[in-house]
N, C-alpha and C positions, 0 to 999 in steps of 0.2 A: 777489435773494439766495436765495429757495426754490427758483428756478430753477435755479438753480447747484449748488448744495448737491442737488437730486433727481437732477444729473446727474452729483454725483459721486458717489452713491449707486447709480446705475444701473451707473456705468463700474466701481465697485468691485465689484458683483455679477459684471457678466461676466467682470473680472478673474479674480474665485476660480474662477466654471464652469469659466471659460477654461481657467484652470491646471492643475484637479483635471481634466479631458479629457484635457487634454495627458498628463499623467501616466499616466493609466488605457493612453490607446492607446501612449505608451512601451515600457510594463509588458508590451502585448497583443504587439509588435510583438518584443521582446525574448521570449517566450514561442515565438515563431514556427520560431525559430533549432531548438530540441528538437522540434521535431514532423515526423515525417518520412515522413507522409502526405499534405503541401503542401510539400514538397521542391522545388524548381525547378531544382535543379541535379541532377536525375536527369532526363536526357533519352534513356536507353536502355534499354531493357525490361530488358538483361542484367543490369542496375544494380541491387546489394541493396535491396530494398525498405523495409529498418529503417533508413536512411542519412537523416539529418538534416541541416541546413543545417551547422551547426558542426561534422560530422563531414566533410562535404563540401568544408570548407573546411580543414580543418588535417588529415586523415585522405586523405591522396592515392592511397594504398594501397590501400582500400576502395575507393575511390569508381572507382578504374580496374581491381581486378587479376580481375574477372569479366570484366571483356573484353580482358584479355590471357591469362587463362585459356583464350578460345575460339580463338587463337593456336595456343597449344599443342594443345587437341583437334584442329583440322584438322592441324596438324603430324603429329598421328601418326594420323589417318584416311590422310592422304598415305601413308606409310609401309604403311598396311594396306590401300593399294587393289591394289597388284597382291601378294599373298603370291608366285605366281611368276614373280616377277623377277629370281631368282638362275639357271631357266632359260637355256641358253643354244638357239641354232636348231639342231635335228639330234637332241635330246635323246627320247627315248623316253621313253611313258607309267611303263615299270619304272622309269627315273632317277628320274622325279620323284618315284612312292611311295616310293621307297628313301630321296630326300632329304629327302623332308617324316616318314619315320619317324625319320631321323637328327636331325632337327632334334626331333621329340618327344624324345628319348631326352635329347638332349641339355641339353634344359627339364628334365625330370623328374629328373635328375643334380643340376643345379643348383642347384633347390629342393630336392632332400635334404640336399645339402651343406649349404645354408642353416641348416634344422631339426637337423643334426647338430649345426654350429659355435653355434646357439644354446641346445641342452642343454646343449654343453660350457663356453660361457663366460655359465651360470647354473647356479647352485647351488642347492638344492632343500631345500637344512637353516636354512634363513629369511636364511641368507649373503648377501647380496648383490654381484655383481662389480663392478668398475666398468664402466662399458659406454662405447662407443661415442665420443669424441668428436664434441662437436656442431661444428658451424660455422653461425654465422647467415645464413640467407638473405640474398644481395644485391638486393635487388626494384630497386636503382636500374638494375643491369645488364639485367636481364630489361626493365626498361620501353627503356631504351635501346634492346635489339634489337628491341622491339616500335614503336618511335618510327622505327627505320630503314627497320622493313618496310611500317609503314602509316603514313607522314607524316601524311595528312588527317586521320586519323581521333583519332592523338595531337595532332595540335594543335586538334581540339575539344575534346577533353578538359581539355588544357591550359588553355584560354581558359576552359570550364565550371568548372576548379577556382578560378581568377582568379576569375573573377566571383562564387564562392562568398564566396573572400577579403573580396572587396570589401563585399558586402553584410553581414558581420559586422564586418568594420571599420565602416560605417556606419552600426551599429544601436550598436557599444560607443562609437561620438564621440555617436550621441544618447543613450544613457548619461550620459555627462559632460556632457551638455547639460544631461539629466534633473537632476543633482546640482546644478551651476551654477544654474538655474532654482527650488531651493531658498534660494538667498543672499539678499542686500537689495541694494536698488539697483541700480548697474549690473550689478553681478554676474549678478545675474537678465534683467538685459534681453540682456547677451552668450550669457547660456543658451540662449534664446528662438533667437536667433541661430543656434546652432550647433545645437537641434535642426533647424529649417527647411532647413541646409545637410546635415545629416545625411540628410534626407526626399530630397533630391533627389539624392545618391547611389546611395540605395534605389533608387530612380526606374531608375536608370542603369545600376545592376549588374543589374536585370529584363529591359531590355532589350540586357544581355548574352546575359543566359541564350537568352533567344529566337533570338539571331544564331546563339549555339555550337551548340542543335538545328538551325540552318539550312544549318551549316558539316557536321554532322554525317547530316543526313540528305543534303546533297548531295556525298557523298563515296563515289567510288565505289570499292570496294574488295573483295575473293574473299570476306571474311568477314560475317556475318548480324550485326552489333551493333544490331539491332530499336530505329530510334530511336522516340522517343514526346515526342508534346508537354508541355513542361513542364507540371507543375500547382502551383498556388499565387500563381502573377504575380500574379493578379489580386487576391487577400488582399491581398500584399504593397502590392502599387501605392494598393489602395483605402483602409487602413491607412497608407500614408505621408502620400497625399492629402490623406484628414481630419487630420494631423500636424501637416502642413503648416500647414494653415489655420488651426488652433484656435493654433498657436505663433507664428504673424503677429497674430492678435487677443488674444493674451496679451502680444506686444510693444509693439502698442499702447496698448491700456487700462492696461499698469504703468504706475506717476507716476515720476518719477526726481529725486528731492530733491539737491541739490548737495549741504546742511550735511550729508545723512547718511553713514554710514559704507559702504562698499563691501567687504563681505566676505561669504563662507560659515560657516556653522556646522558643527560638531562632528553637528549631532543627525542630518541624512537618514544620514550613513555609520555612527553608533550603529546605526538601526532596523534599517538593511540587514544587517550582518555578524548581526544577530538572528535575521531571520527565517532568512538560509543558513545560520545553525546551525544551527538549528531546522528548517528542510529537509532538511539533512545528519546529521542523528541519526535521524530519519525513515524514511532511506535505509538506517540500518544494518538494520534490520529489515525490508527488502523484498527476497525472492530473487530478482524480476525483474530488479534494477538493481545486483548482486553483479558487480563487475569480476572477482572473484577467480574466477569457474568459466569458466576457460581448457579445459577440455574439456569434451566431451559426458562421460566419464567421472564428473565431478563432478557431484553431485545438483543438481539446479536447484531443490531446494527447503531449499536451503543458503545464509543469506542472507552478508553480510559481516561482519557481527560472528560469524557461527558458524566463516568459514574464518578468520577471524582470533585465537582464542581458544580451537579445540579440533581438532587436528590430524587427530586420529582421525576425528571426524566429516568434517573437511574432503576426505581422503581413502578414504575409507572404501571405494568402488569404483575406488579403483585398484591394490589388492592385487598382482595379478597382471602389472599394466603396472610398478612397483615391483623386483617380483619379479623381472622378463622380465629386467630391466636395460633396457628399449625407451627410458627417461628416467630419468637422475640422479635422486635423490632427492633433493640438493639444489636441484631445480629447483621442485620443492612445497614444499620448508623456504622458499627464495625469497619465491615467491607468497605461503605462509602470512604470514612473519615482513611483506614489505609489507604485506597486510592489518591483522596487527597495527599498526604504523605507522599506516598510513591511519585504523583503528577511533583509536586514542589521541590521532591527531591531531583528529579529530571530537568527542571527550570532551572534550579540551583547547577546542576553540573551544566548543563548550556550557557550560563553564567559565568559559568567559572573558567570556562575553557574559552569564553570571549576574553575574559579579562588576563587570560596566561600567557596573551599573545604581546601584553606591554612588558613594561620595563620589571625587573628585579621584585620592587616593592608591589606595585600590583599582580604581578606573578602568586607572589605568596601570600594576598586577599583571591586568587583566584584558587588556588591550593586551597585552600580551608573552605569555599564554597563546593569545591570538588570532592572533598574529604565528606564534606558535612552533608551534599546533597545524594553522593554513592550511600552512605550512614541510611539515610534516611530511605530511600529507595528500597533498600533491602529490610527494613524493618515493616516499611508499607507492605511488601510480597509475603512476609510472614505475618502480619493482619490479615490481607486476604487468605491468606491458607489455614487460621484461624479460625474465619469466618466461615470457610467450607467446611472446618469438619464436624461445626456445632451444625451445618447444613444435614450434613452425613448423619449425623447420630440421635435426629430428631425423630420424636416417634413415631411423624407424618413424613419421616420420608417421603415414602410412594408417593405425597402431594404435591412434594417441593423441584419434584425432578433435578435434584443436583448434578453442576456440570463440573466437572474434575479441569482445576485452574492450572494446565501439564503447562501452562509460558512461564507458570512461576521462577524455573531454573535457569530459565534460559537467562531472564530481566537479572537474576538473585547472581548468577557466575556474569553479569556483564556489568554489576553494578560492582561486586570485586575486581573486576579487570582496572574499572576506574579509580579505585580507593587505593590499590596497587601502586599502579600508575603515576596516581598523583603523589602518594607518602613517596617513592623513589623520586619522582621531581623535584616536591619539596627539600626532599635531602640533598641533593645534587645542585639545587640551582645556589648560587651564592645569596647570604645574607642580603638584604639592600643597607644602605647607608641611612643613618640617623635623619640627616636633611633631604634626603631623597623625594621627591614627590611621584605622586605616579602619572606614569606618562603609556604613552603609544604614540608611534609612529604616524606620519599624516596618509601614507597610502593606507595602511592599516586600519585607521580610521573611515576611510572613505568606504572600504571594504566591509566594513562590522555597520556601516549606514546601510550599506545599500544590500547586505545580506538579511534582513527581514524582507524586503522584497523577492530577493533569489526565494525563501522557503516559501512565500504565496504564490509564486508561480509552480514551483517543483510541487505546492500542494493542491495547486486547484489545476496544473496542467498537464503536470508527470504523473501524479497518484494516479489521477483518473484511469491512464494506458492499464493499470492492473485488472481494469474491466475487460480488458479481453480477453480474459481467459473464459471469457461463458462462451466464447467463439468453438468450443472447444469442447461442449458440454451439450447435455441434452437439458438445458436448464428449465425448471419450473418457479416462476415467481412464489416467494416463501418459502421455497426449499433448499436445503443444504447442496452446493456443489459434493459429490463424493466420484472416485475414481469409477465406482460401480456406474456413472453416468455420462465418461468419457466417451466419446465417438470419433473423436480424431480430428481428420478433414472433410467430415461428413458434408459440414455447412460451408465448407469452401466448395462441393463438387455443386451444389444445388443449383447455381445458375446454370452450370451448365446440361445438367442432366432433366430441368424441368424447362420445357419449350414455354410453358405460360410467365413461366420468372425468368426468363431469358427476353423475352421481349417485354419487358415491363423496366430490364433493368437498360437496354437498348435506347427505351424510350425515355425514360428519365434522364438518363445519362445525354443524348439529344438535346433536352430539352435545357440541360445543364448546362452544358458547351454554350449552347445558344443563346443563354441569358448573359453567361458569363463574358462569352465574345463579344455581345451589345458593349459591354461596362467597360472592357480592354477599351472596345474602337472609341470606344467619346472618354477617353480618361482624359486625354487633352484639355476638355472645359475645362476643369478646375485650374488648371493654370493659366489659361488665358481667362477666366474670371476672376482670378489674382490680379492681372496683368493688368484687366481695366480697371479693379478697384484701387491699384496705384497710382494711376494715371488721372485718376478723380480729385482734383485741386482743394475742395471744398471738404476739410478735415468733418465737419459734421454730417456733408452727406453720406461720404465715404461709411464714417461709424455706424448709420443710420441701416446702410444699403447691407455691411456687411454684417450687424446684430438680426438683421429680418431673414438673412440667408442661411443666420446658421443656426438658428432655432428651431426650425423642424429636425434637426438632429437630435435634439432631447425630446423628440414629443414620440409615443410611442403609437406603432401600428398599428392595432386596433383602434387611436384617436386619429390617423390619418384617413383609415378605411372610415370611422365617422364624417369626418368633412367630406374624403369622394362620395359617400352618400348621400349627404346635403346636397349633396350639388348635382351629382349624375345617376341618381336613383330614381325611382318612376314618379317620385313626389317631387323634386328635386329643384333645385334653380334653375334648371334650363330647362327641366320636361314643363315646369309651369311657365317659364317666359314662352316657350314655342306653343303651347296650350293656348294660353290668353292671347299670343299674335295670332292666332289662328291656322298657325302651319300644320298642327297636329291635331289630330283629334281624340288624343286620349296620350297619357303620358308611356317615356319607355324606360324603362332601368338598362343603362346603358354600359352598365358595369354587368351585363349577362352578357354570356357569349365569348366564342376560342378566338374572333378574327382580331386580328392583330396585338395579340395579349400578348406575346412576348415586348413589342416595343412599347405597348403601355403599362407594365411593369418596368421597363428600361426608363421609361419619362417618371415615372414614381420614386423610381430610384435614387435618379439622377435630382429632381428636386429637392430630395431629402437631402442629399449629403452632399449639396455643391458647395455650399458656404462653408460646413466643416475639412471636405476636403481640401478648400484652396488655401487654410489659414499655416499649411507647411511652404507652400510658394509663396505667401504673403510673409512669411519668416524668412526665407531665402532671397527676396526680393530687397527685404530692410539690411541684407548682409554684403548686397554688392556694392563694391568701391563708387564712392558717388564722382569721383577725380573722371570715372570714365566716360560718365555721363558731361562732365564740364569740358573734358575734352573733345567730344562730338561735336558739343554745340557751337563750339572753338571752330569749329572744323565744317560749320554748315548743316548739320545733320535735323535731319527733322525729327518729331516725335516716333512714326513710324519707322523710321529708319535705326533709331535708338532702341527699340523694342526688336527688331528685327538680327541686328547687331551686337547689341551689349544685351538686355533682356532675355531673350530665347537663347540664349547659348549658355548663357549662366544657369539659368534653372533648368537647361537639359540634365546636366547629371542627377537632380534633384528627382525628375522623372521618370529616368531609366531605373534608377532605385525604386519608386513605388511600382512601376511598370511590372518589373521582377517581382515584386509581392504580392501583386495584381493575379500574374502568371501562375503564382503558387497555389496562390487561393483559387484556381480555376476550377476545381470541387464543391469548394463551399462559397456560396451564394445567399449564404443566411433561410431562416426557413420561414419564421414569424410574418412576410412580407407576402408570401404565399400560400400562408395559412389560412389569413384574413381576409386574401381577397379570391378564395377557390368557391368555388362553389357545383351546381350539380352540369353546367355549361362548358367549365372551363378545366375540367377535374383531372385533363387526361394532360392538357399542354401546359398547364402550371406548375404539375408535378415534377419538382425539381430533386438532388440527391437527398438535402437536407429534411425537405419532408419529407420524402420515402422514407427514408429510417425513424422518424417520429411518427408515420403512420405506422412501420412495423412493429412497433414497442407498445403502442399503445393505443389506437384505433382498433384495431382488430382484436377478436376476442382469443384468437391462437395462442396461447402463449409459447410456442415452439418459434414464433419469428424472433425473439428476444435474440438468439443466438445469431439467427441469420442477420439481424441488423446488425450486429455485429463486426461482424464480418462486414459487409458494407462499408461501416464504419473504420476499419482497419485498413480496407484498399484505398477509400481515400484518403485518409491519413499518407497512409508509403506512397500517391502516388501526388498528394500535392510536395511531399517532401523530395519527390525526385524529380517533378518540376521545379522544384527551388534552385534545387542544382545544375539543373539544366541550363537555365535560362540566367545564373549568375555565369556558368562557364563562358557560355555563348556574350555575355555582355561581355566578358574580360578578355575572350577572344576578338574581338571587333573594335570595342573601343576602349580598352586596354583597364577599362574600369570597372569594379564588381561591389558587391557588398562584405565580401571576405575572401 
């Protein structure tokens, strides 16, 4: 019996590994489809390099029209290989200049007429004509003549987009395997099932890919489509492999009970449509991944909620493409109003998947917000793709520099994963009751309050970290990050390999420690300035003493560095009192000079933020038992003795805690406070970390330190995060108290 019973304990363990594997490399393998630097189905150098598996598979346009492009460049190299071919034999040197000056004249006509007919039919008093009828490109005809003239070379492509097919067809049935494989009983074992057959799909569409390079590189034909060996198979393969495997020993180790029931739940397609909400609002606030900037015209530092909700911005450089008449203006109202769309559609499923978390009845008002805002999302991304191809087929092109909207699929398959999702919810979750009202839970509530806060921090504290990546780059302010400008650890070797930025980062860093350690050693004030403002009997002076204290906290530094100059500058209140008493003979500006500017930045400091600091020990002071204070006095204790006793030991831990965040921030010392008061005396020992990297960004005319501030900026980051730790362990070790 213990035998049995340790074995079913055993087979139940690898069960759940089993399971939670299987899921993980799902999840890995579905991630795969978006990354388009293990692309497999780019097997020709010509091939845009940002092309992803699921762009390659539903996007046949991208994925081919660079090399039907190089079609047309030889087409009209042909054309420009012999200019005189309208010679005929007999003709004289004079013919030809005479012909080839007739033929300039005749260019030069042309393009005037052009420039005339385009003053004439634009108007210049902010009028706009109507312009041009567009007609959209036909690409199916163009590939067609391209399919006639290069047979081989279209049917590797052909077969390379298939097999793209294939492979996302067989990553979305293991999908549905993944969901299946959440059920009970059989359900879960059919799952197992059909991820396995999903794996070996995979399998199959890989070595697609590898055939279509084979079809393609042995095809011989006038034009250079530079084939290149797939990259990624081997992810893919090694990924389906282990898929494989862990979903055959998940099949086996499940028990399959007859009495039980064989169904799916409501909840894996709850959490899903959660988190793509929650990806998808994410999205609205990253410029990288804005479908909506269909030109290079439009700012790329314009995300999709900005072109969806403010025109002007959204347009904003294309004034004079507007103007020209080169494109309708209704074709950015388009684009715009999609974006809209799409943004409301994303708010609505945010909506909706708040509201999925209550009872029955609101469930299925969050269902129909879910339904209706995936709806709509997907109709916005077919606006904007809309909108680009009246971009594409305009007859000023060449002016409009259109930018190919490839996140269209990614946003268009994540808004179906949602609509998915939720129609299976909605069918799964039970009816509510006639009288039902809608509810939620009260943590739940506290949780949906204080998560608009969680997204203003992850977006004004997390997003930011994505800056690092210029760490990494040889970046040029206004220009495109691309891999061609990757350098590695370049900017991480620089301090150590340039002796002038080795001691510059020495000395800041110095001068860092140094400022910072003043602010550690007197953190005490503030609580014993708490201490006497308790002790202050007199409720209005108290108010009086502590509103005067804590008001240079909102006054900003450039208005403090005004009053130090009032007062200690060469015109100043004390240069004229000592003037007029006759101790000086000429005024001094006493805010010049390095002696002793570390502790009078410490006294600056410390002015500023002593009354806002103390008002967390003015909180913790109004929290202690007042019974202990009656019992002192019961007991003989004088005031000093009550402070000593009951006071300072109660607000120690209140201490140790800011102490520790004190310690963390021993990095950043703020910069603003050092900015204002540097000048050409004091340039070298004020120079703290946080100005350094605000002078390398932007003081200097380099633009190469962009990257190196960077970096700077990332050490201290990991290194106040690893004094956070330190210095909480070390509290918890000692006095057995920490902050986590």
């Amino acid at each position: 019996m213990k035998e049995s019973k340790q074995n079913e304990s055993v087979l139940t363990k690898v069960s759940v590994v089993s399971d939670i594997v299987t899921k993980v490399f799902i999840l890995l393998l579905f991630c795969l489809l978006f990354i388009s630097r293990i692309n497999p189905a780019r097997i020709s150098d010509k091939m845009d390099k940002s092309l992803s598996m699921l762009q390659s598979a539903f996007y046949f346009k991208s994925l081919t029209s660079n090399i039907v492009g190089i079609q047309e460049e030889s087409s009209d190299s042909d054309e420009l290989e012999n200019p005189f071919a309208f010679m005929e034999e007999g003709d004289s040197y004079d013919d030809m200049y005479a012909s080839v000056a007739a033929m300039f004249d005749e260019n030069t006509a042309d393009s005037a007429d052009d420039e005339e007919s385009l003053d004439e039919d634009t108007s210049f008093d902010g009028e706009q004509v109507k312009a041009e009828k567009i007609v959209i490109e036909d690409y199916k005809a163009k590939w067609s003549e391209f399919r006639d003239n290069h047979t081989e070379i279209a049917k590797s492509l052909e077969f390379d987009n298939k097999a793209s097919l294939l492979t996302v067809i067989a990553v979305l049935i293991c999908i549905v395997g993944f969901y299946l494989s959440c059920g009970k009983n059989k359900v879960k074992k059919i799952g197992y099932i059909t991820i396995a057959c999903s794996c070996v799909l995979v399998c199959l569409s890989m070595i697609n890919f590898n055939s279509a390079f084979i079809s393609l590189n042995a095809a011989y034909d006038l034009i250079d489509v530079s084939p290149i060996s797939p990259k990624g198979i081997g992810v893919y393969l090694a990924i389906s492999m282990f898929l494989f495997v862990f979903a055959v020993i998940s099949f086996f180790t499940t028990k399959y009970d007859k009495e039980e029931k064989s169904e799916i739940t409501a909840t894996p397609f709850q959490v899903t449509y959660r988190i793509l909400a929650l990806l998808l609002f994410i999205t609205l606030f990253l410029p990288g991944l804005n479908p909506a900037r269909i030109s290079e015209k439009v700012s790329r530092n314009v995300s999709l909620l900005t072109s969806g909700f403010f025109y002007n911005v959204y347009t904003e450089n294309m004034g004079r493409i507007l103007l020209r008449g080169w494109i309708p203006s209704s074709v950015m109202k388009l684009a715009f109003f999609a974006s809209m769309l799409s943004c409301l559609g994303i708010i609505a499923c945010g909506v909706g998947s708040c509201m999925s978390v209550g009872n029955n009845k609101l469930k299925r008002y969050g269902h129909f917000c879910l339904m209706g805002g995936s709806v709509g999302l997907i109709l916005g991304m077919f606006g904007i793709l809309r909108a680009y191809n009246y971009v594409i087929s305009s007859p000023n092109v060449d002016k409009l520099f259109p930018v190919e909207p490839s996140q269209i699929p990614i946003f268009v398959v994540l808004g179906l994963f949602i609509l998915v999702c939720s129609v299976i919810s909605f069918v799964r979750t039970p009816a509510p009751k006639k009288d039902e009202k809608c509810y939620i839970e009260a943590p739940i509530q506290l949780f949906l309050m204080l998560l608009p806060f969680i997204i203003l921090v992850f977006i004004f504290s997390y997003l930011p970290l994505w800056g690092w990546r210029y760490a990494f780059f040889d970046y040029v302010p206004g220009d495109i990050l691309s891999m061609d400008k990757w350098v590695g650890l370049k900017w991480f070797k620089a301090p150590f390999e340039n002796e002038a930025t080795r001691n510059d980062i020495i000395r800041v860093i110095r001068n860092t420690l140094v400022m910072s350690g003043l602010g550690i050693l007197g953190s005490w004030l503030p609580m014993f300035f708490a201490i006497f403002l308790a002790e202050i009997k007199n409720l209005k002076l108290r108010k009086a003493i502590q509103t005067l204290t804590t008001i240079p906290n909102f006054i900003s530094w450039v208005l403090v560095y005004a009053i130090a100059f009032c007062i200690f500058g060469t015109q100043g209140f004390i240069s004229s009192l000592m003037v007029n008493s006759g101790i000086w003979e000429s005024g001094k500006n006493m805010l010049m000079g390095d002696s002793f500017i570390w502790v009078k930045m410490w006294l600056w400091g410390t002015w500023k933020g002593l009354g806002w600091s103390a008002i967390m020990y003015i909180a913790a002071i109004s929290g202690i038992d007042q019974q202990l204070y009656e019992a002192a006095t019961v007991d003989g204790a004088g005031r000093m003795q009550k402070i000593a006793h009951i006071t300072l030991p109660e607000l120690f831990p209140t201490y140790i805690v800011l102490l520790i965040l004190s310690v963390s921030n021993l990095l950043s010392n703020g910069m603003e406070q050092y900015l204002v008061f540097k000048n050409s005396t004091n340039v070298k020992p004020i120079q703290v970390l946080d100005l350094y990297v605000y002078q390398l960004s932007f003081d200097q005319t380099s633009s190469s330190n962009i990257p190196f501030s960077t970096v700077v900026s990332m050490a201290k980051s990991l290194i106040s995060v690893l004094l956070l730790f330190m210095t909480n362990k070390i509290s918890k070790w000692i006095r057995g108290t920490s902050i986590f």
